[in-house]
N, C-alpha and C positions, 0 to 999 in steps of 0.2 A: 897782058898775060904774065902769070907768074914765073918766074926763074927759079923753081928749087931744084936742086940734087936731088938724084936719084935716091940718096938715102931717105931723105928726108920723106920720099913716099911709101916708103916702107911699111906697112901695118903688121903689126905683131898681134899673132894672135894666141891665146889663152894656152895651155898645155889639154883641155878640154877639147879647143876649139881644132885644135891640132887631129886630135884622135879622131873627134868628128870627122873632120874632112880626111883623113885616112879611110872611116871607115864608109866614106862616098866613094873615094878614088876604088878602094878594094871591088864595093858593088858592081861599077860600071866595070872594073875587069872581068866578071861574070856574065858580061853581055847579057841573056837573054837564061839564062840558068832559071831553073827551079828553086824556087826557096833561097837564091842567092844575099836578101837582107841576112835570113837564119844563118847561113852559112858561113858568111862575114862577121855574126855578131858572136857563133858558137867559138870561132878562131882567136874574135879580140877575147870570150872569158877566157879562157884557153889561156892563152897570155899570162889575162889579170890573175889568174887564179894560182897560175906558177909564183906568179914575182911576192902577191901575197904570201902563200908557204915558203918564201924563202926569206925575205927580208919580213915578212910581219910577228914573228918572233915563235911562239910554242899556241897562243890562242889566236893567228891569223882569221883562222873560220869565223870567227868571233865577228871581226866585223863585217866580215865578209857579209854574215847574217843579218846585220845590224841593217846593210845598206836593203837587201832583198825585204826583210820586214819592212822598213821605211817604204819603199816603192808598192808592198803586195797592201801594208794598212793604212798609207796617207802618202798616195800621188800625188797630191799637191803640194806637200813637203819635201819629195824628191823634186818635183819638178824644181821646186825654189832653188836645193840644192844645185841641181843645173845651170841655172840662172844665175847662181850666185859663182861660179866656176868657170861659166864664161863669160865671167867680168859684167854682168850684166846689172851688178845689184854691188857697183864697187863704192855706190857713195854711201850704203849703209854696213855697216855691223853685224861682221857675222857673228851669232851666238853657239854656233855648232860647230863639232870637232873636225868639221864633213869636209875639208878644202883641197 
C-alpha cells in the first residue's frame, strides 16, 4: 500500500473547473425549485457581467459578445473552448485569445 501525504492527494482543479462545481453546489441548494439551473446560471452572469464592466475596460461588451456569438454560431468551438479551460486540451496549443 502506498504511504503519501495527504498533500500529495490533493487535486487541483482548473479555475473553470472551480466555477463548475460551484455552480453544482449552488443547484443542490435549490433543492427541488423551479428553474433552479436558470436561476444559478442567471446569478453566475450577474457576476461575470459586473466584473467584466469593471475590470474589462470602456469595450467590456465587446467580448462579452464575442463569447455569446462563439456559442449562438459555432458550439462546437465553445465547447473546445470549455475543454481547453478545464485543462482538458493541455497538451495542445491554444490559438484563441479565450483562456
Amino acid at each position: 500500500m502506498s504511504k503519501k501525504e495527504n498533500q500529495d492527494m490533493v487535486v487541483e482543479f482548473t479555475p473553470l473547473e472551480k466555477i463548475e462545481a460551484l455552480y453544482s453546489e449552488l443547484t443542490d441548494w435549490y433543492g427541488e425549485a423551479d428553474n433552479k439551473e436558470l436561476r444559478v446560471a442567471a446569478k453566475l452572469l450577474m457576476v461575470s457581467l459586473e466584473k467584466f464592466s469593471i475590470y474589462g475596460g470602456a469595450d467590456w461588451h465587446e467580448l462579452v459578445n464575442e463569447y455569446v456569438d462563439i456559442l449562438k454560431n459555432d458550439p462546437e468551438q465553445f465547447q473546445k473552448i470549455l475543454r481547453s479551460n478545464r485543462g482538458e486540451l493541455k497538451d495542445k496549443k491554444s490559438t484563441g485569445n479565450y483562456h
